[in-house]
C-alpha positions in Angstrom: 55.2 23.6 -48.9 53.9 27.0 -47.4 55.4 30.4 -48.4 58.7 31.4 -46.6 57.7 33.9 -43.1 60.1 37.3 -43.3 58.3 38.8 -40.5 58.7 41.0 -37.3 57.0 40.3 -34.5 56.7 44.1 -32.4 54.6 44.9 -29.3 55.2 45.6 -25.4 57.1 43.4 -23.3 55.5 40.4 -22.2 53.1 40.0 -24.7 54.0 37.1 -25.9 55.6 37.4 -28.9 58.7 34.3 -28.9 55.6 32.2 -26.9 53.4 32.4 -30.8 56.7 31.9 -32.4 57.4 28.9 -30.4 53.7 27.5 -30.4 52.1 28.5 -33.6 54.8 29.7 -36.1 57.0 27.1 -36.2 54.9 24.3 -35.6 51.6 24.9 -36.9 52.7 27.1 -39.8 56.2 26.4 -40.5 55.3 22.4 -39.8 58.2 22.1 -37.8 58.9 19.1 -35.4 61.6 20.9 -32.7 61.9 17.4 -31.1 62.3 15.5 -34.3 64.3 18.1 -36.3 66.0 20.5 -33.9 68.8 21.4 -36.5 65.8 22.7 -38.8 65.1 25.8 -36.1 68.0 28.0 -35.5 67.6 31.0 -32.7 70.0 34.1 -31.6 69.7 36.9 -29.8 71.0 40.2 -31.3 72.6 42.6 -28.5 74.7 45.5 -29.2 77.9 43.1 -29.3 77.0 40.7 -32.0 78.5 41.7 -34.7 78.1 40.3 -38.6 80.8 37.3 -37.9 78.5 36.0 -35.2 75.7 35.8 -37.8 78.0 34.9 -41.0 81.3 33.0 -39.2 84.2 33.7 -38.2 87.6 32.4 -37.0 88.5 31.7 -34.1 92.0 30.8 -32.6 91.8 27.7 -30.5 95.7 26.9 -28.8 96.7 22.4 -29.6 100.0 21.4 -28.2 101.5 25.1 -27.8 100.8 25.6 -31.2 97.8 28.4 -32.3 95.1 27.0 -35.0 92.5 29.1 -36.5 89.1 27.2 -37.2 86.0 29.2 -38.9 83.0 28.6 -37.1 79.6 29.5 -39.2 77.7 32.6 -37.6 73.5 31.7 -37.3 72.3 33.1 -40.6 75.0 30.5 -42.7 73.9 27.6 -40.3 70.5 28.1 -41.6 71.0 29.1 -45.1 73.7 25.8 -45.4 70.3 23.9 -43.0 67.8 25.0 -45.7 69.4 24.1 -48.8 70.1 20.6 -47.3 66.8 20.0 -46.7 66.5 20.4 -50.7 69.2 18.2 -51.8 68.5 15.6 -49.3 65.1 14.8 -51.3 67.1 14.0 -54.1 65.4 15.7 -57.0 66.3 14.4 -60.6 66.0 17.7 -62.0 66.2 20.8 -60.1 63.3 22.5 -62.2 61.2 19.2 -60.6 61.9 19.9 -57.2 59.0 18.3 -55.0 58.5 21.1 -52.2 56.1 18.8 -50.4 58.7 17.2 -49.1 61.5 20.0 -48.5 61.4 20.4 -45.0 61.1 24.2 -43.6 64.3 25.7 -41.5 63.5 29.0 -39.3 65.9 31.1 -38.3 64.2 32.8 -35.1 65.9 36.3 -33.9 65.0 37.5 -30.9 65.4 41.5 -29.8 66.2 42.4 -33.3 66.4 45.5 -32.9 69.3 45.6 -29.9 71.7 45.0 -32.5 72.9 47.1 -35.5 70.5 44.9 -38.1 72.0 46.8 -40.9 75.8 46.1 -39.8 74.6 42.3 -38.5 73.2 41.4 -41.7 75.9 43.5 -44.1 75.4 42.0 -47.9 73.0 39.7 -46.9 70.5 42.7 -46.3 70.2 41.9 -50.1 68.7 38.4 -49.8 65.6 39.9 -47.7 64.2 41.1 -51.2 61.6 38.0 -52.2 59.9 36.7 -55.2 56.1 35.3 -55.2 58.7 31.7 -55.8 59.7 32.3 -52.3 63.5 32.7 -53.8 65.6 35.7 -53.3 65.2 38.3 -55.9 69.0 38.7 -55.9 71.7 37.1 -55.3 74.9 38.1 -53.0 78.5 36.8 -52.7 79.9 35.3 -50.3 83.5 35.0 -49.2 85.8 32.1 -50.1 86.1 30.9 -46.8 82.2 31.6 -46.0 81.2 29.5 -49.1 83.0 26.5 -48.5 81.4 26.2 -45.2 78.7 26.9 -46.4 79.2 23.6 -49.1 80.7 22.3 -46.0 77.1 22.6 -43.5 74.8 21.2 -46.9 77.0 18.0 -46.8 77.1 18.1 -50.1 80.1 18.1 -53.1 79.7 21.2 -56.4 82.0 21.4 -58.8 81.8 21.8 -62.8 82.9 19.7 -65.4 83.1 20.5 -68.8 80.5 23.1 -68.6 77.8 20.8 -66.1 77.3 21.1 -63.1 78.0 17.6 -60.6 76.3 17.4 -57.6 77.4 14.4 -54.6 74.0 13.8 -52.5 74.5 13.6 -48.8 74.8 10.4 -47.8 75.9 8.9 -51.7 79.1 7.8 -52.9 78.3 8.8 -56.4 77.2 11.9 -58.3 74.9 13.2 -60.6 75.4 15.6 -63.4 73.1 18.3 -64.4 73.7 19.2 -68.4 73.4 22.4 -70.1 73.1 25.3 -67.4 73.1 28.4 -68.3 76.1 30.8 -66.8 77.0 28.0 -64.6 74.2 29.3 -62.4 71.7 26.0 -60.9 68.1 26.7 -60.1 68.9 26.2 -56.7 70.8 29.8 -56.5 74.1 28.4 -56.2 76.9 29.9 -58.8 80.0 27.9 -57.9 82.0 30.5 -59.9 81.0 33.6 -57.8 80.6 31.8 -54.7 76.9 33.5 -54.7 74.1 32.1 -53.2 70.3 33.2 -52.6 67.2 32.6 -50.0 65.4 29.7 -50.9 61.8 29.3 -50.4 62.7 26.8 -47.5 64.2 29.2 -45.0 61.9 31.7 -42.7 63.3 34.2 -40.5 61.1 35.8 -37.9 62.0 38.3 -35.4 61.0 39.8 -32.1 61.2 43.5 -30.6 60.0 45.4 -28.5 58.7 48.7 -29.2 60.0 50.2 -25.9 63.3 49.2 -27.2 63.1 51.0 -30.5 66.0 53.7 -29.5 68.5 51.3 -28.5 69.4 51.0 -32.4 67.8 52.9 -35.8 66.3 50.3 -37.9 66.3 52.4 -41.0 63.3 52.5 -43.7 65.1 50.0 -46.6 65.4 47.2 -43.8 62.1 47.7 -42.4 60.3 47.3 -46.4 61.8 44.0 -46.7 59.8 42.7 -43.9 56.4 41.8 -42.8 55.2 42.6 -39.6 52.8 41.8 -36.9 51.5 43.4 -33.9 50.9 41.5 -30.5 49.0 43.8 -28.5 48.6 43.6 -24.5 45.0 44.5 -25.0 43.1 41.5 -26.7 40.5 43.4 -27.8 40.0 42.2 -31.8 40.3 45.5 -34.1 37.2 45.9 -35.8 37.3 44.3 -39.6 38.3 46.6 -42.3 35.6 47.6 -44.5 37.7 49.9 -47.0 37.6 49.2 -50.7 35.3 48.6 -53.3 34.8 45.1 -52.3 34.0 46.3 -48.5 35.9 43.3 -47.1 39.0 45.4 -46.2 41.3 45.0 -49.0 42.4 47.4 -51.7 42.9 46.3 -55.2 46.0 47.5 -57.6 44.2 50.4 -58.7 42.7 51.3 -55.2 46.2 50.6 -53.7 48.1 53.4 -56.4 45.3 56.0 -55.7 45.4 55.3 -51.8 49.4 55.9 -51.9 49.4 58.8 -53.7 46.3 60.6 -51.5 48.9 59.3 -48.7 52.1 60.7 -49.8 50.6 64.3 -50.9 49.3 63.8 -46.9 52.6 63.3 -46.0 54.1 66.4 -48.0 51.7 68.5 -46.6 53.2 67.9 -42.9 56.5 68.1 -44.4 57.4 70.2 -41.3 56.8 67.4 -38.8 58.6 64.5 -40.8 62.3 64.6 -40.9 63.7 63.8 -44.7 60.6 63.8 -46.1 62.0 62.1 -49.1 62.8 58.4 -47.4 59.1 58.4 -45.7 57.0 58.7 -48.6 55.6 54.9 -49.6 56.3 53.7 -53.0 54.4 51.4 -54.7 56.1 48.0 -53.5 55.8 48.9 -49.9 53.2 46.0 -50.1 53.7 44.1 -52.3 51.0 41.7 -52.5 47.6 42.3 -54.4 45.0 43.3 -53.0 46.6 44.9 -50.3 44.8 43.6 -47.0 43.6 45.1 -43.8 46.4 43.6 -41.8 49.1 44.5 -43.9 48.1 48.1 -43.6 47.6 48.0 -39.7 50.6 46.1 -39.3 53.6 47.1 -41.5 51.8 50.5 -43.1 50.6 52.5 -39.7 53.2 50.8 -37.4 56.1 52.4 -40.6 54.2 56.0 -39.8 53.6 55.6 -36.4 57.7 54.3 -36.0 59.6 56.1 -38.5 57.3 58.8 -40.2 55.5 61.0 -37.2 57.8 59.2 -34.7 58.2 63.1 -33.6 55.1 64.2 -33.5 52.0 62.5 -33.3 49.6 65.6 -34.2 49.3 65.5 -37.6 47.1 62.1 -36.9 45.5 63.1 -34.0 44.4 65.7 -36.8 43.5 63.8 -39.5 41.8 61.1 -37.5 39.6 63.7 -35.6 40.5 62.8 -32.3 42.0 63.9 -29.0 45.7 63.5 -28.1 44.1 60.9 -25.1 42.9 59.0 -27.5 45.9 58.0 -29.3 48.7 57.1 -26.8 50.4 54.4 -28.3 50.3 52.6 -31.6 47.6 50.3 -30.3 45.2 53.1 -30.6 46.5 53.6 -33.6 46.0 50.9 -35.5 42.5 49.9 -34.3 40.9 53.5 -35.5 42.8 51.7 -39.3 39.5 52.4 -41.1 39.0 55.8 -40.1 42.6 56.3 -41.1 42.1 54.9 -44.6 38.8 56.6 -45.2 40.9 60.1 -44.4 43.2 59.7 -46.4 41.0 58.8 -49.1 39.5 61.7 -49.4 42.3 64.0 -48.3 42.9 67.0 -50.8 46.2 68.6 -50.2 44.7 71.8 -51.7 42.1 72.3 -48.6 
């Protein structure tokens, strides 16, 4: 079982980026079989039309015998949420706490252009979900509607209800159930409270995204939605960034109390060009930005710089081409950026906002 993907792939058109998704993501590290298991991959396209009930559901008026019906239809993200958690329950665990992940088959939910669409009003309450543990799980939990739910129940293919305090469970695909005794606040391991009708990520479902950084104005992706993700850049230029070499260790990583020092060098950095960054107070980094220890070279070239580059000196680029010692030719576009990473985090390192 490998650790869900929540990742953005950015970079200039052409590059390549739903080509990797297709040909190494989902097969290689997802372990996905497209031909085998198409229901297990689920794609969209976000454009300024699609709104949240084409990614949660929606109903839809369809005309029988002169006589107007209204069906719900499930939106993308349900599809693959009620995909995922199938996936679990068709394994058959005899305890929930047991579950064998090995076999849990991975779903991904691919969405290309992410950011032609409003991701914040696309995604609504489910925004919420994108927060992770180390498990993989959702750190919290959302609620769906009533009707949203029981599709939801409906896609899984499986029957929940509780009796007498336990919760029964109908496998898909068996005639008989099985009980699960003593559960806490009617709440199952699996995320599910049949009471609330809320539900969370499991450690089954990736989502991974495309965009294009040429296409950044068509909608604001703002600084909360951007955190929640990982990100990776596919440049045009294959040249290999030189390996970091920050740290105590010199490999390129930064340990816990490394990462905490390097943050707060970088956020006095950031106050000192107050005047260049507009609301100051949303750009500085806290310290869950990353959230995985040691912090590694990629995760700083990828998510940190491309965050400043994007949303931080997205105005004006001089305060880097200051602090980097270099001439405005010589950092163009975030490419440039990102490969001059160890110079970066050497600067800020030692940057005094005294001086």
């Amino acid at each position: 079982m490998n650790s869900p993907i929540q990742k953005i792939l950015f970079g200039s058109p052409g590059t390549g980026k739903s080509h990797r998704i297709d040909n190494e993501i989902i097969p290689k590290v997802l372990v996905i079989d497209q031909e085998k298991h198409p229901e297990n991959v689920i794609k969209t396209v976000f454009h300024p039309e699609y709104s949240n009930g084409d990614f949660m559901g929606k109903l839809v008026p369809i005309t029988r015998a002169s006589k107007v019906e209204y069906n719900f239809y499930e939106g993308h993200f349900l599809r693959a949420l009620g995909q995922a958690y199938k996936n679990i329950l068709t394994t058959k665990p005899s305890h929930f706490n047991q579950i064998n992940w090995e076999q849990v088959k991975n779903v991904a939910l691919v969405i290309d252009e992410i950011n032609r669409g409003n991701s914040a009003s696309i995604f609504g309450v489910c925004f919420q979900l994108l927060d992770r543990e180390n498990t993989g799980w959702s750190s919290y939990s959302v609620n769906l509607t009533e009707i949203e739910f029981y599709k939801f129940i409906e896609i899984i293919g499986t029957k929940i209800s509780i009796v007498d305090g336990n919760l029964k469970f109908q496998f898909p695909g068996d005639s008989h159930f099985v009980f699960f005794e003593n559960l806490k606040d009617k709440f199952t391991p699996l995320g599910i409270n049949t009471e609330t009708k809320s539900v969370k990520l499991p450690p089954n479902l990736s989502i991974v995204a495309t965009m294009n950084t040429s296409d950044n104005s068509i909608y604001f992706m703002d600084s909360a939605f951007k955190r929640r993700w990982e990100w990776e850049f596919i440049n045009w230029d294959d040249t290999i960034p030189l390996p970091g070499t920050y740290g105590e260790s010199g490999n390129g990583t930064l340990n816990e109390t490394e990462w905490l020092n390097f943050i707060k060098k970088l956020n006095n950095f950031l106050k000192a060009h107050h005047t260049s960054i507009r609301g100051i107070e949303d750009k500085q980094i806290g310290n869950y930005f990353i959230k995985e220890r040691p912090v590694k070279a990629e995760q700083i070239q990828n998510k940190l710089m491309f965050f400043l580059w994007d949303s931080v000196f997205n105005r004006d680029k001089r305060p880097l081409v200051d602090l980097l010692d270099v001439t405005k030719d010589k950092l163009v576009t975030f490419g440039d950026f990102t490969k001059l990473h160890n110079i970066f985090v050497e600067k800020i390192m030692k940057f005094n906002i005294h001086k």
